[in-house]
C-alpha positions as CSV (number, residue, x, y, z in Angstrom):
1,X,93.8,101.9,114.4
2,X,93.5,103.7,111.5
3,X,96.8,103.8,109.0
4,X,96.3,102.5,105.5
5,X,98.7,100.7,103.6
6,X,100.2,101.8,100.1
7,X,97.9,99.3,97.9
8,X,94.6,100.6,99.9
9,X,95.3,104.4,100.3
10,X,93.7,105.5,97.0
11,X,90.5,104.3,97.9
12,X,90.7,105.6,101.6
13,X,91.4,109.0,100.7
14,X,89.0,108.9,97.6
15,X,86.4,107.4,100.2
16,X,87.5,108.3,103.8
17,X,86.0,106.3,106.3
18,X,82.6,108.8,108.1
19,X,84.0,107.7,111.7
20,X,87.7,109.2,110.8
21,X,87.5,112.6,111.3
22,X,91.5,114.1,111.7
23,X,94.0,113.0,109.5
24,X,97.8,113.6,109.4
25,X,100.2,113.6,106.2
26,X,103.7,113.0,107.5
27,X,107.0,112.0,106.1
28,X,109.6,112.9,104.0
29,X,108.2,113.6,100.8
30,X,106.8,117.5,101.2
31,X,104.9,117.5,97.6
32,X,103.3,114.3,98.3
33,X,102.0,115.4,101.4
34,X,100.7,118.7,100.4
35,X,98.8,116.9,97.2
36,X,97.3,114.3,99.4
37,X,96.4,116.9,101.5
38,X,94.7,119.2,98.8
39,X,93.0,116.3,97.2
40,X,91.8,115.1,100.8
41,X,90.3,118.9,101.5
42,X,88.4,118.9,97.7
43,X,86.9,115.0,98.3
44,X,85.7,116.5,102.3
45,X,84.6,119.6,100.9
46,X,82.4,117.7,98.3
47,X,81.0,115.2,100.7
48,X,79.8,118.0,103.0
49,X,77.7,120.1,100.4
50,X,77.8,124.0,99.9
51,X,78.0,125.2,103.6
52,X,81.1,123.3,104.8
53,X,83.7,126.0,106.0
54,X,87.2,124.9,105.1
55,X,89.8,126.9,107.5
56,X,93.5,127.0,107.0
57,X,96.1,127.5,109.4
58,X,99.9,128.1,108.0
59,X,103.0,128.0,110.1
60,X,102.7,132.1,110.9
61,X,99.1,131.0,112.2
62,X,100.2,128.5,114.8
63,X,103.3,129.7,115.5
64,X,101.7,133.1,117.0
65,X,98.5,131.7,118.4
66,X,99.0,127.5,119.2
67,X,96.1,127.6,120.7
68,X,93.7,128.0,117.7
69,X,93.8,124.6,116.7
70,X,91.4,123.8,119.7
71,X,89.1,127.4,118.8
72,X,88.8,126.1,115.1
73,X,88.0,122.5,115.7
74,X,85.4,123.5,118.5
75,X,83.4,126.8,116.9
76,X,80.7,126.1,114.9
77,X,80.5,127.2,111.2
78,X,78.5,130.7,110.8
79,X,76.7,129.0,107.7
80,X,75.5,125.7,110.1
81,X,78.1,123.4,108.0
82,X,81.1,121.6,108.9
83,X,84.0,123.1,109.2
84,X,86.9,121.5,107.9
85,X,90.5,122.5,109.6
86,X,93.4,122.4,107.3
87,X,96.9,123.1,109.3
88,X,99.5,123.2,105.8
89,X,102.3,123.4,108.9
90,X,103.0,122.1,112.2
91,X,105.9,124.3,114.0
92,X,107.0,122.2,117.1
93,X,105.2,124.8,119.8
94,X,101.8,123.8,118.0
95,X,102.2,119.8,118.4
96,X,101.2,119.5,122.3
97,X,98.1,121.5,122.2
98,X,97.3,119.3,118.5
99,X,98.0,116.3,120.8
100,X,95.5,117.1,123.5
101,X,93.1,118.5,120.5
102,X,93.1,114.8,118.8
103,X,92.4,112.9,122.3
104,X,88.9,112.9,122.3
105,X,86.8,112.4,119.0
106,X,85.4,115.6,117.6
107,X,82.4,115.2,115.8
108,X,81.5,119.1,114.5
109,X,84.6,119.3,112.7
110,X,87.5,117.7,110.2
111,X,91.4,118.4,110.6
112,X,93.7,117.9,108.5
113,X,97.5,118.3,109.4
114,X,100.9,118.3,107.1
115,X,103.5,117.2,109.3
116,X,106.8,117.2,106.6
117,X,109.9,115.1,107.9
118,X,107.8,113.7,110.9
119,X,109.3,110.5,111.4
120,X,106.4,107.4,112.2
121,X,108.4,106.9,115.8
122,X,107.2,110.4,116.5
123,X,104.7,110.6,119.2
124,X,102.3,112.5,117.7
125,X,102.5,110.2,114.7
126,X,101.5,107.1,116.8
127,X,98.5,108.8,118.3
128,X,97.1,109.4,115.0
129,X,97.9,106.0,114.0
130,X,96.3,104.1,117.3
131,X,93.1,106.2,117.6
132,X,89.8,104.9,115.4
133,X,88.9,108.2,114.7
134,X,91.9,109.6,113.5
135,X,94.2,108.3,110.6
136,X,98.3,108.7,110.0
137,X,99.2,108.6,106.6
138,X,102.9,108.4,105.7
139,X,103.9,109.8,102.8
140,X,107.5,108.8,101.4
141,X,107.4,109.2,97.9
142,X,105.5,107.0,95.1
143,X,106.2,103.3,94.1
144,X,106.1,103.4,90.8
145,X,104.5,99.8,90.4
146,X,101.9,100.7,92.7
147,X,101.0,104.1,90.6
148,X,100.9,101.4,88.2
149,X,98.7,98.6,89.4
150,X,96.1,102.1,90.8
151,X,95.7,102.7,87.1
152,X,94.5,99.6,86.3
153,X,92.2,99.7,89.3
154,X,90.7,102.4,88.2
155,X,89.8,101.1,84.8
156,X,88.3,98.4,86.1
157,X,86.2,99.8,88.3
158,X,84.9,102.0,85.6
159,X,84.2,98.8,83.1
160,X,87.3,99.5,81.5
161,X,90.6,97.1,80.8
162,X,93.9,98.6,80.5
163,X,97.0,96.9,78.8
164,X,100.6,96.8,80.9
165,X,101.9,98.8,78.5
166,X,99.4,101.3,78.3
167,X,99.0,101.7,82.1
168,X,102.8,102.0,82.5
169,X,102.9,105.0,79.8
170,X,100.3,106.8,81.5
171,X,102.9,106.4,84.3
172,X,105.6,107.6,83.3
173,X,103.7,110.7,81.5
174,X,102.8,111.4,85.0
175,X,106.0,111.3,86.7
176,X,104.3,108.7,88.9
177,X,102.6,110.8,90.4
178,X,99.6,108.7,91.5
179,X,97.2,112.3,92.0
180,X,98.2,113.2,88.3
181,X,97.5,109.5,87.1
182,X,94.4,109.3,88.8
183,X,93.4,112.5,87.1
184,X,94.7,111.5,83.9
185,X,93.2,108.1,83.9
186,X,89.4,109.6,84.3
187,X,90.3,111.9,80.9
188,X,91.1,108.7,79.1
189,X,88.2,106.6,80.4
190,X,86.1,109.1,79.2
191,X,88.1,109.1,75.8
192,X,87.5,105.6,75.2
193,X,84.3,105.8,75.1
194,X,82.3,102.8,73.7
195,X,85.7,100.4,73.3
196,X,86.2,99.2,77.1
197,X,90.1,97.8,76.2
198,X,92.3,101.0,76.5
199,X,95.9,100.4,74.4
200,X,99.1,102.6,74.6
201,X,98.1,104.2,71.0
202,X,94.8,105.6,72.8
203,X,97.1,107.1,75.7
204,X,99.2,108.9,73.2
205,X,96.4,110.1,71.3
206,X,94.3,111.1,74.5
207,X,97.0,112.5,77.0
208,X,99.1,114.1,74.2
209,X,97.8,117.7,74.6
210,X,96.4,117.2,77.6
211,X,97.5,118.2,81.1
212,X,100.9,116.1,81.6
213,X,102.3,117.0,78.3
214,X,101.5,120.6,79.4
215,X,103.0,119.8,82.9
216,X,106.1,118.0,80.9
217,X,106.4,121.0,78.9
218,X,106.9,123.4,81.4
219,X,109.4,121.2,83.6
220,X,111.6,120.5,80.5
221,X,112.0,123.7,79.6
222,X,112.9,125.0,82.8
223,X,115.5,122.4,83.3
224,X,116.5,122.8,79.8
225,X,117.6,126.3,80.7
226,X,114.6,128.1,78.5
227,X,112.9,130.3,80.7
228,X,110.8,132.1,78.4
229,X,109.4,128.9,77.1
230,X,108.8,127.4,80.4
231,X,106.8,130.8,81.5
232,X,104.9,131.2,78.2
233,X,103.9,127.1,79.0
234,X,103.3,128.0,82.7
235,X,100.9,130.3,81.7
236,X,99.2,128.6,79.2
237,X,98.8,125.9,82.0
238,X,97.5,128.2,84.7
239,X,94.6,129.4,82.0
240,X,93.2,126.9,82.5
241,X,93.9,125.4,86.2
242,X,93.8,127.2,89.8
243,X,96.4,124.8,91.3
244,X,100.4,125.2,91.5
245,X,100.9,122.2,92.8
246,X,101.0,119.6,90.2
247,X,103.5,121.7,88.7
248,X,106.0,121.3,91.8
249,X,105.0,117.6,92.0
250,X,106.2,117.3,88.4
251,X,109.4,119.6,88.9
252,X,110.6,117.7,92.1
253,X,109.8,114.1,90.6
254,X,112.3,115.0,87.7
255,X,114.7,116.6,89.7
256,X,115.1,113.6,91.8
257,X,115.4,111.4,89.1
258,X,117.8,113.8,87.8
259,X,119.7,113.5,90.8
260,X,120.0,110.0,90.7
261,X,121.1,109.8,86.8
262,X,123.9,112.3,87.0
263,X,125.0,110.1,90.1
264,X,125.3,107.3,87.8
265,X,127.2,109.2,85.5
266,X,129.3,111.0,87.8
267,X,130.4,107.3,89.0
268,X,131.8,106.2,85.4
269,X,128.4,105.6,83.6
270,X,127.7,107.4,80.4
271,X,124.3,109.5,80.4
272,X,122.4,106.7,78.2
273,X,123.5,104.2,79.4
274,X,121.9,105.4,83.3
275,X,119.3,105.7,81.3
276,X,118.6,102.4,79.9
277,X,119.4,101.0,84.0
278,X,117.0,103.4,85.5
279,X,113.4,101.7,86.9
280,X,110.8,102.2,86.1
281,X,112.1,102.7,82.2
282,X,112.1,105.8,80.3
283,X,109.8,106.4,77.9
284,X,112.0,106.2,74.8
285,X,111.0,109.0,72.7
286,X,112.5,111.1,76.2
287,X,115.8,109.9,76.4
288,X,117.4,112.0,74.1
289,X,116.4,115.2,76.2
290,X,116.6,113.7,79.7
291,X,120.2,112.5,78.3
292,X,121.2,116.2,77.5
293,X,119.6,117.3,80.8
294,X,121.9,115.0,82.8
295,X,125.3,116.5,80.8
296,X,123.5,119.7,81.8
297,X,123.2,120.0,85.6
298,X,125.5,118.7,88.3
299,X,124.8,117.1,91.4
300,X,125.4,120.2,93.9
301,X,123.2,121.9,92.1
302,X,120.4,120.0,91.6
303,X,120.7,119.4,95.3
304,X,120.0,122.8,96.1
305,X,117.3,123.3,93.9
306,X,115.7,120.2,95.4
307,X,116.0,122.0,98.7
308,X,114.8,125.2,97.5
309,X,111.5,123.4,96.3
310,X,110.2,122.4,99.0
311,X,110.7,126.1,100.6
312,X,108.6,127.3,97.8
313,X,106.0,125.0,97.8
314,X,105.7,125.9,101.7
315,X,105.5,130.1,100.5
316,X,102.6,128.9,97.9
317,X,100.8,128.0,101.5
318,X,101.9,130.8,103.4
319,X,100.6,133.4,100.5
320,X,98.2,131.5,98.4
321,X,97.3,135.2,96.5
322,X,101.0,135.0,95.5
323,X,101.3,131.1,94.9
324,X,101.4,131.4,90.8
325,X,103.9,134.2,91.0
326,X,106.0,132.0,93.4
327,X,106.2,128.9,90.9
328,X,106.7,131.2,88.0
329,X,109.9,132.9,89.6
330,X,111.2,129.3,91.2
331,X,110.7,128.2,87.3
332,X,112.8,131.2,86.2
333,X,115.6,130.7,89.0
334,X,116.2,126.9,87.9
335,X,116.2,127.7,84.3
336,X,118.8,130.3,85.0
337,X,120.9,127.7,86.8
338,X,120.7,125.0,83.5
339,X,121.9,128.1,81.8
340,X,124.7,129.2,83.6
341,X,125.4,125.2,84.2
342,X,125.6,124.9,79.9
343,X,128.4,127.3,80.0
344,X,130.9,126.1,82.5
């Protein structure tokens, strides 16, 4: 039985277990499944050397042909690798032939499979979850304290101490993201060099032109209503990284808590004072924009563009070729909406 809990899952994914070979990401949180996924794919891809074979099948894929689940996870690689078998969808017409794919172990192959809004009840789900050589992973969003305490972790493995404070900036300058933090974390390990104890002034210094400010950049300025500075940060950003996704991971973890603060405020609070109530705390030198953001948008609206995320992320899988153009128009379409929000 093979589902790890919240506090272990970092090292299980960073580390998978050799006797696990299929893994499913389900739940409710689309980003976080499609990151864990990705990151999943790079650590397999690594482990198996240069003539691993990664195959991915998208919703089109399955939907037209359910049956190549079991081709892909039973031919051999053309190089003499392992192939790895990465379905980014699961229509409903794929699931029973996935079921009787997973049954017996399969040792010449990995799979991977994104199951979005799968509920743990679901059949499918539970067979993942009882076999030893398979693993269900549920995916419903992070805990901030846990993004948290992972941080830490990860300093101390590496020789490293890391104040609360410091640990809960790097946080919250990664949306809690735990994929970002963990990514983040590394760049300031290596920037502390020779002092192992790691102190909020160090994160500022380190991570302030790094990635997230980059990341932060672009999502503020979209939601701000700029689109010409959120495209000219995009860009800057995607000069120097192949991946969309952290960009939507950002971009939905602010929307939602954007969601929730003009909630607050739509319910008699004012915008700082939501604010100062929401946990994990804002970062102080933020609250000022995030406060004008919150008179900005309304909930409808941030509703839909919440929903029209996760169909974007899902075309950055269907068309990978086309996956920066994608996020660059979805940027421009919810900076257009803070625009035409400012003047009602």
């Amino acid at each position: 039985m093979v589902a790890p809990g919240a506090s272990s899952l970092d090292r299980f994914l960073a580390a998978p277990q050799p006797a696990v070979r299929g893994f499913l990401f389900y739940g409710s949180d689309a980003l976080q499944i499609a990151a864990r996924a990705d990151a999943l794919s790079r650590v397999l891809l690594k482990r198996l050397g240069p003539d691993a074979e990664l195959a991915r099948l998208h919703d089109t894929d399955l939907a037209a042909d359910p049956d190549r689940v079991i081709v892909e996870l039973t031919t051999h690689s053309l190089f003499g690798g392992t192939r790895i078998v990465w379905l980014t969808s699961l229509p409903v017409k794929a699931q029973a032939i996935l079921a009787d794919a997973i049954a017996r172990p399969f040792d010449g192959a990995f799979l991977i499979a994104q199951a979005p809004d799968m509920k743990k009840s679901h059949k499918l789900a539970q067979s993942f979850e009882a076999a030893a050589h398979l693993a269900a992973i549920g995916c419903y969003g992070e805990d901030p304290d846990s993004v948290v305490a992972a941080i830490r972790h990860q300093a101390a493995e590496a020789g490293y101490e890391i104040d609360g404070e410091a640990a809960a900036l790097v946080a919250a300058r990664c949306d809690f993201s735990a994929l970002l933090a963990r990514s983040e974390t590394a760049k300031l390990i290596t920037y502390a060099g020779d002092d192992r104890r790691i102190t909020a002034a160090q994160v500022e210094e380190c991570l302030n032109d790094q990635q997230t400010a980059d990341l932060s950049d672009i999502v503020d300025a979209a939601l701000d209503g700029d689109g010409r500075k959120a495209i000219l940060a995009f860009e800057r950003y995607m000069a120097v990284e192949s991946n969309v996704s952290p960009v939507f991971v950002v971009l939905g973890s602010s929307l939602l808590r954007l969601h929730a603060l003009r909630v607050a405020v739509d319910a008699g609070a004012s915008p700082m004072q939501a604010i100062k109530e929401l946990r994990p705390p804002v970062y102080y030198k933020q609250q000022d924009a995030l406060a004008a953001q919150i008179r900005k948008w309304t909930v409808p609206a941030l509703a839909a563009r919440l929903g029209d995320l996760n169909g974007a992320l899902r075309d950055t899988r269907l068309k990978p070729a086309l996956a920066e153009d994608i996020a660059a128009r979805f940027l421009l379409t919810v900076a257009k909406e803070a625009r035409a929000a400012s003047r009602r």
